[in-house]
N, C-alpha and C positions, 0 to 999 in steps of 0.2 A: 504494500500500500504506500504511495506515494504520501510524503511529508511535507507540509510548507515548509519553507528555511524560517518563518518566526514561531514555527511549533514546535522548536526543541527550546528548553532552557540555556543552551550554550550558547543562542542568540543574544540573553541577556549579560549584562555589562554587569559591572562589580561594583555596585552601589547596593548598600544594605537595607535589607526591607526591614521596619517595622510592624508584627503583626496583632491585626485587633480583629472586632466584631465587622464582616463583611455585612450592613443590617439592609442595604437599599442597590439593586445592581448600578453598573455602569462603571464609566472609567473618566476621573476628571485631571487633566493634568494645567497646572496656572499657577502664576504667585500668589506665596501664602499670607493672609491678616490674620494673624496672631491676637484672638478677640479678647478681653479678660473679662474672666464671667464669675460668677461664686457670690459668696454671702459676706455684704458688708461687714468686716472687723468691726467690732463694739467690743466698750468698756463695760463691767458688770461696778453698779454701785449700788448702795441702799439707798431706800425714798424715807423722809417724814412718814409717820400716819399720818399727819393734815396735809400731805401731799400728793396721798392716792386716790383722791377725784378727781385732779386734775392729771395725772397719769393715765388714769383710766381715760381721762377720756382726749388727752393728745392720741393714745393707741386709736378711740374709736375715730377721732380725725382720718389716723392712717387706713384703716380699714374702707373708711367710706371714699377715700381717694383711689386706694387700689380699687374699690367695686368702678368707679370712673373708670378707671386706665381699661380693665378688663371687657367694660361696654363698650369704649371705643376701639377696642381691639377685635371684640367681636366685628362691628361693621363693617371694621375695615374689611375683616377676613370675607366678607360675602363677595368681595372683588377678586379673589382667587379662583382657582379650579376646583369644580365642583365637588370630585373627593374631596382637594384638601381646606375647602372651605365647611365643607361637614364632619369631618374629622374636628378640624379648630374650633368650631361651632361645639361639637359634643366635649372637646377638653378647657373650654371657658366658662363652660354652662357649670361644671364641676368647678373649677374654680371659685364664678361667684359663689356657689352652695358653700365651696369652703368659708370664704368669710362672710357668709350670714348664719349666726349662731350657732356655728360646729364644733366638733373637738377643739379642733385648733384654736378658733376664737376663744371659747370656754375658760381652754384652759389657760392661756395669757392672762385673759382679768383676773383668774383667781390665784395665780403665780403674782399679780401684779398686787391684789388685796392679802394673801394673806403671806408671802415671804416679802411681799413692800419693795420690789426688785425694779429698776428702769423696763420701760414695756419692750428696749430693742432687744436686752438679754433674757426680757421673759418671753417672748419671740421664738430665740435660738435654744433656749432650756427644753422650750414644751416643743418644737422640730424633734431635737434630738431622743426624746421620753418618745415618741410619735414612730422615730425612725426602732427603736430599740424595739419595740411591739411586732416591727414587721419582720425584723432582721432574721429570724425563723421558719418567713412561711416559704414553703417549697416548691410551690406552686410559681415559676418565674416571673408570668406576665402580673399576680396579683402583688409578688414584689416588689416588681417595680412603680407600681402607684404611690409610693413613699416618694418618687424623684416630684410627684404633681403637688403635692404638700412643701415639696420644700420650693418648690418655686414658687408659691403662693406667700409661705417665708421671706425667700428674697424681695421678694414686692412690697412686705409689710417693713423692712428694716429699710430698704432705700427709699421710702416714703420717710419712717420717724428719723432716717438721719440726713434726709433731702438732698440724696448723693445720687447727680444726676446718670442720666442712663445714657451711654453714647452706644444705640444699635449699629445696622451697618450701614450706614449712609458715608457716602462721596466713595464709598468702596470701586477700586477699579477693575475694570470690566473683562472678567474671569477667572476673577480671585477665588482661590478656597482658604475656607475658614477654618481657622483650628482654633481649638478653646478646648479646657481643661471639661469644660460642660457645656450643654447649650441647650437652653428648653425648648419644648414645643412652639410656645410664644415667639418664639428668638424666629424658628426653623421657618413658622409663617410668614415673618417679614421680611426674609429671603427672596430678593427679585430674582427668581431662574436665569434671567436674560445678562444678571450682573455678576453672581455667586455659582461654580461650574460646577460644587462640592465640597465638602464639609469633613473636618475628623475629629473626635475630642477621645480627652483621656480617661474618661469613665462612659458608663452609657452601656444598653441593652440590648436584644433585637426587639424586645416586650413591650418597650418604651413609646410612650406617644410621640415622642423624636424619631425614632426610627421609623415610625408609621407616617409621620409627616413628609422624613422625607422621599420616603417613597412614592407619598400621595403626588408632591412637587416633582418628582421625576429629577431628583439631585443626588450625586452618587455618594455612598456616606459612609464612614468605617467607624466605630466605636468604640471605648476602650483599648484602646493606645498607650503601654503606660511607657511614662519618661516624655509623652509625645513633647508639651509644650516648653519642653527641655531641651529638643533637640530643634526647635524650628522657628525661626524669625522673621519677621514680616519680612518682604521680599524675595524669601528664599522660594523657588522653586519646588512645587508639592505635586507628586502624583498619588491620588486619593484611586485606590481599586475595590469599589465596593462589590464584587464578585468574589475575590480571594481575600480581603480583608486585610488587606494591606497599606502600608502608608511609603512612599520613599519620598527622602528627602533627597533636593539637589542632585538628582542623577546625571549620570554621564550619560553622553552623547548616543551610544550602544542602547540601554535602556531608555533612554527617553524615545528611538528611533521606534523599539518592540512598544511600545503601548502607546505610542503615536495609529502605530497598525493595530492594533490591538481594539483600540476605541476602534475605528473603522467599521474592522470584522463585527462586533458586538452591535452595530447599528443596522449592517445589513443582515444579521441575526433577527434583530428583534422585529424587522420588514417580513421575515420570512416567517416567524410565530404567526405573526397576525394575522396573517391569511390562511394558517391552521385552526382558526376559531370554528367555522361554518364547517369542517370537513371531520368526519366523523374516527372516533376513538380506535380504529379496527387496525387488526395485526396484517401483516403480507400473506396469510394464508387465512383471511377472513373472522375472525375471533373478535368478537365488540367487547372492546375493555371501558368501562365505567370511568370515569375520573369527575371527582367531585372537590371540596374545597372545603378548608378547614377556616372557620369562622369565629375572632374573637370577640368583635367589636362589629354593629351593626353599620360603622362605615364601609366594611369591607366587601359587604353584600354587591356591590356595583361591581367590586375590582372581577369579583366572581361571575358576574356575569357578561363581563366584558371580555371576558377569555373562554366564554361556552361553556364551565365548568355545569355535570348534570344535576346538580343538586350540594346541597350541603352537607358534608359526610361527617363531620362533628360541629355543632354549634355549644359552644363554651357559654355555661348558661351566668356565668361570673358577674360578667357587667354589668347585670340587672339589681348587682347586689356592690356595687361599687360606688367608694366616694359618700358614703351614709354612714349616720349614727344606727340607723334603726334599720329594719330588716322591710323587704318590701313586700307589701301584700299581694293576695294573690289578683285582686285585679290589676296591679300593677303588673305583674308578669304576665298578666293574660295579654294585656294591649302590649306589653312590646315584645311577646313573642307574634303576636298577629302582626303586627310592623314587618316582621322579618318572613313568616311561612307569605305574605302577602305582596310582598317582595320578589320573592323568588318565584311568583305569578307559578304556581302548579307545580315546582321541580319538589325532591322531595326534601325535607328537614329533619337531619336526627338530632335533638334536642337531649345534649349530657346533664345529668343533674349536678348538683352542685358539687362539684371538687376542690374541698377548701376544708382545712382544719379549723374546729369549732373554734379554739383557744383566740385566733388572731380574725374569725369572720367580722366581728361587727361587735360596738359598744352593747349591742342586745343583748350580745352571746357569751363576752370574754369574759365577765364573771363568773358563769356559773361552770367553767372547768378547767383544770389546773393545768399550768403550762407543760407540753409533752417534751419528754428529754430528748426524744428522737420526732418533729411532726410528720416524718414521711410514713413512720411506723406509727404511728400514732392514730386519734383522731381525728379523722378526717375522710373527705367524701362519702360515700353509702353509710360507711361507717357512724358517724356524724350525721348523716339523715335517717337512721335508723333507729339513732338514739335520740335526736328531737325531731319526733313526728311530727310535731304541726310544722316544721320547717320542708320538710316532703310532703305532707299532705298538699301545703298550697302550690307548692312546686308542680305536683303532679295533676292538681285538680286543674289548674292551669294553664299544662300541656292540656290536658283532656278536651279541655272549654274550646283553645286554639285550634286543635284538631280540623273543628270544622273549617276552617278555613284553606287547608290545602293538605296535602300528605305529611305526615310527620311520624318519627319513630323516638321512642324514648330509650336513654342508651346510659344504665347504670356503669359510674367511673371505681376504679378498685374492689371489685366481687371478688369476695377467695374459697365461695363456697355457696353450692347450690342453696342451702337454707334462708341467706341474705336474698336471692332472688324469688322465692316461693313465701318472705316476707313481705317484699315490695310488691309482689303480683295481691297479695291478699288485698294490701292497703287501696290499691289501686282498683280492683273487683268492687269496694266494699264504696269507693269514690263514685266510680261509674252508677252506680245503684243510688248512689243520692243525688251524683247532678241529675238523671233519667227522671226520677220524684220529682224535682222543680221542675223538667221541664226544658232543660239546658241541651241544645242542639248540639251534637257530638260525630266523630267522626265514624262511618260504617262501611266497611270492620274499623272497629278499635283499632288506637295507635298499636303496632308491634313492641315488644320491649327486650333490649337488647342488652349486653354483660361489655363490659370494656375487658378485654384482657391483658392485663398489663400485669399481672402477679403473678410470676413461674407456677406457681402453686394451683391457681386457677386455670392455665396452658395445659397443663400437666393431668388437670381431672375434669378436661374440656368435651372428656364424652358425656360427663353425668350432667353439666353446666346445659350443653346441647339440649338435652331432654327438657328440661326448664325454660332454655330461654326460646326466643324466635328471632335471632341475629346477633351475630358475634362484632366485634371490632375488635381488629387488637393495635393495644397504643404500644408500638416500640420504644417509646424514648422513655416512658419508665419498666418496661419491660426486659431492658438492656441493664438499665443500673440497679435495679432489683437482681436481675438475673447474676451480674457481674460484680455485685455489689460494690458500685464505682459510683461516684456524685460526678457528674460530667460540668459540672458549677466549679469542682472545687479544682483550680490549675494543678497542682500536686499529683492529680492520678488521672486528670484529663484523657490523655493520651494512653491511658486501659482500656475507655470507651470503645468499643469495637462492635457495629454491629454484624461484622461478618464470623464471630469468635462461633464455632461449632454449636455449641449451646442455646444460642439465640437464635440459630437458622432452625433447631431440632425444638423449640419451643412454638418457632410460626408455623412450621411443616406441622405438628401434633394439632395443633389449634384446628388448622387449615383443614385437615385431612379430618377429623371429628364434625367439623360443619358439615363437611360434603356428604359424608356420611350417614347423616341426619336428613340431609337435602336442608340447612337452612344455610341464609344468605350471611356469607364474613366477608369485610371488608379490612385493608390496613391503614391506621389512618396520622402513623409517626412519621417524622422526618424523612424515612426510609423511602416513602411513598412518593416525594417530594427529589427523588434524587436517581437523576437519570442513569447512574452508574446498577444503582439494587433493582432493576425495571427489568431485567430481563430474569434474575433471579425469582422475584417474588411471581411473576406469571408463571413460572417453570415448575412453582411451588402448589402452584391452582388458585392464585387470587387473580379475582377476574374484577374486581372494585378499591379503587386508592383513594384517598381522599389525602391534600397536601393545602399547602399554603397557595392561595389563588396564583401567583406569579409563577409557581414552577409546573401548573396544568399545561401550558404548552411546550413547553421543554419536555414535558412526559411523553405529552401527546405524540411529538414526531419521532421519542423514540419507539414508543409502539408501533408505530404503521411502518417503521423499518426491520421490525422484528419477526421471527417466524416460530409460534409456538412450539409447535413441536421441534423444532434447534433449540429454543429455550429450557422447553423440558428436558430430552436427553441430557443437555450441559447440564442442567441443575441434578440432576440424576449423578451423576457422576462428583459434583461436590460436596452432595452429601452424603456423600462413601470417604470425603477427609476429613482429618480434625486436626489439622493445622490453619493458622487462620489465615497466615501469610501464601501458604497453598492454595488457601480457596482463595483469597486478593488474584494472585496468580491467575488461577485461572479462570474465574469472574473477568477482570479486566483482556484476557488474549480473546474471553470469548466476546467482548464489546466493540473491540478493536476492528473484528473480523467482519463483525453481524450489522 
């Protein structure tokens, strides 16, 4: 097979990469503005007691000035792109909520009345009590809503210590930005036309930053550490939000490879596009499923803007985000109908809540004791099992939404048939009372399906079968369970493997017990989302993926390059090894080939 000369790495030049979070594709090469971002330095002093009315309410000054800034930021944001003006829209709306009488606020006045403290360090006290609550949950995307509190933070201290904001204005025209941080708020007032791309030295793929700047279509890398160390305004930055990299000041060699690099990526993504309308099927006819993984009801468009068939996890999280109190069940009713409504007829699997009780919500965190381990712990089914009325409205819910288009309800961490033959009772016993009122429902009833994500659950996925009516299995904690590896923690990162024998003979036993049943499995972790494991997992008998909206077309073309049965024999054959580096091996010769 013939090679371009820029598709070996010997093409590239000897200038050191930086590597962080790839969170937004593309490729921006420009001079760098070095942005400084973080939380105003303050002094911590004592107040008088006869000087904490007027404390208290210099603070409410600054509150009512940030809800200002926040409402003109909203407006402005209605003149961007229509994602990323609904995106901005949905993390301002949050915002205000923060500073109209929430934790945050709360607990400032009563740090300011009863420790008698300045309001800019009872500010940064009650952030960081705010950040320590989160600092456990294990859940990524719900961790990092801690980053939307503290910029709400920064907003309240550079109001009470009137230390103005210099965004990116006069910025010259295809500058990237680096900065140690950069918020959502920040990423919005980014002209595309000015800003080519962006890197900072903390930051998530989870983050409403990273969603942002997706939304804008600006290439972004995250968590870079040393970045703002190594790089000074005018210095020359190539930002590679594909491989997640940052290089500084490159030679002539490298600057020439992702000069072409960008290029290729652009007649790339000409060529996805007109993969939307042309349907999922292999070289030897076989219709593969591809669906889309949904956190955030902005994303619902990006999903349908790439043909994705339906929603193959909707992460029911965000209904319960940015609150003190837990949302009722009409609330979830109308904004899961927002979203099955949306997706005008495709279908909706709607996961219940995956989230440990301890860190859910001001409702919930008292009444149970912090878990030494939250992954072990506490949490999802687990935690709906044990406060039912938190499932009951959950599920009565779904049930209501039902009617409004196809939907499946799809429990997260099952590790035994009894938890699903619990929740089918609750759920029986729901049906039987909305039918009483009168509550128009979906006919047949939603399906109800098991997440496999627990080796344990993989493992006794015959008996699961019998119980449920659709499996999914979530690889990315299926992997660190299975491996007993945190893919968070940089120290054992590089364990993670999902090709390690173990984890192929956990999807294959899943796989092969669905089929067997005749019920419908889908995969719907990272794995699904990664053109490299695409020939593996069909070879395996998964005939439905569900991935993050952006990487449906990249799947897509390589399925209709593929021929099942070549898929299968290969896969046949690697799972006869139990080395991992053997099966990389021959996974990758057989990609090369096919």
């Amino acid at each position: 097979m013939k090679t371009d000369e820029h598709d070996t790495d010997t093409d590239l030049g000897e200038t050191p990469a930086m590597n962080g979070l790839g969170v937004s594709p593309g490729i921006a090469i420009g001079p760098a503005h070095v942005f400084e971002t973080g939380m105003v330095s303050v002094p911590e002093f004592r107040i008088a007691a006869r000087a904490v009315p007027a404390e208290l309410e210099r603070f409410q000054d600054a509150v009512g000035k940030s809800r200002r800034q926040v409402r003109r930021l909203r407006k402005r944001a209605t003149g961007l792109a229509e994602s990323a003006a609904e995106e901005l829209g949905f993390l301002l709306e949050a915002h205000l909520q923060m500073l109209t009488g929430s934790r945050l606020v709360r607990g400032v006045e009563k740090r300011i009345g009863e420790e008698r403290v300045n309001a800019e360090w009872a500010v940064q006290a009650e952030i960081s009590q705010i950040s320590k609550s989160f600092a456990e949950v294990s859940d990524p995307y719900l961790a990092s809503r801690i980053q939307d509190i503290r910029d709400v933070g920064v907003r309240l201290v550079r109001n009470l210590t009137e230390t103005p904001f210099h965004a990116f204005s006069n910025l010259p025209k295809g500058s990237i930005v680096i900065a140690q941080e950069i918020t959502p708020a920040d990423t919005a007032i980014m002209n595309p036309d000015v800003v080519r791309g962006f890197a900072t030295q903390v930051g998530g793929a989870e983050g409403h930053t990273a969603i942002m700047a997706r939304s804008l279509g600006l290439p972004a890398v995250l968590g870079v550490g040393d970045l703002t160390e190594s790089v000074e305004t005018g210095d020359t930055v190539i930002v590679d939000g594909v491989s997640g990299i940052v290089i500084v000041n490159p030679d002539a060699k490298t600057l020439a490879h992702y000069e072409w690099r960008r290029k290729e990526l652009v007649k790339e993504e000409r060529v996805l596009a007109r993969l939307k309308r042309m349907p999922s099927v292999t070289r030897d006819g076989v219709d593969i499923t591809l669906q889309a993984n949904v956190e955030l009801p902005i994303e619902l468009k990006s999903a349908l803007d790439v043909g994705a068939a339906g929603i193959g996890l909707l992460r029911s999280e965000f209904i319960y985000m940015n609150r003190d109190d837990l949302p009722s069940e009409d609330e979830q009713y109308r904004a899961l109908c927002d979203v099955i409504e949306a997706m005008d007829g495709r279908p909706v699997t709607v996961r219940t809540l995956d989230l440990g009780g301890e860190k859910l919500s001001m409702a919930l965190q008292d009444q149970f004791a912090d878990s030494v381990n939250p992954a072990l712990g506490l949490r999802a089914i687990r935690l709906s099992l044990k406060v039912r009325s938190l499932l009951e409205a959950q599920l009565s819910a779904i049930l209501r939404a039902s009617a409004k288009g196809p939907v499946r309800i799809l429990l997260p961490m099952i590790s035994s048939s009894r938890e699903v033959r619990q929740v089918r009772q609750i759920l029986n016993r729901l049906v039987r009372r909305l039918r009483r009122k009168r509550i128009a429902l979906a006919d047949p009833l939603p399906p109800l399906g098991v997440m496999i994500e627990v080796p344990g659950a993989a493992l006794s996925a015959d008996g699961l079968a019998t119980v449920s009516d659709f499996f999914s299995i979530g690889t990315n904690d299926l992997i660190q369970y299975a491996l007993a590896i945190d893919r968070g923690d940089e120290q054992v990162a590089d364990l993670y493997d999902p090709l390690h024998p173990a984890v192929l003979r956990l999807i294959q036993f899943t796989t092969e017990a669905a089929l067997r049943r005749q019920i419908p499995v889908n995969l719907c972790g990272e794995m699904a989302g990664d053109p490299r494991y695409t020939a593996l997992l069909l070879g395996l008998g998964l005939r439905d993926l569900s991935m993050v909206s952006a990487a449906v077309p990249r799947i897509k073309k390589r399925i209709r390059a593929l021929d099942i049965g070549e898929a299968t024999q290969r896969t046949r054959h690697i799972m006869d090894q139990w080395d991992p580096g053997r099966i990389a091996t021959m996974l990758d010769d057989f990609n090369a080939l096919a």
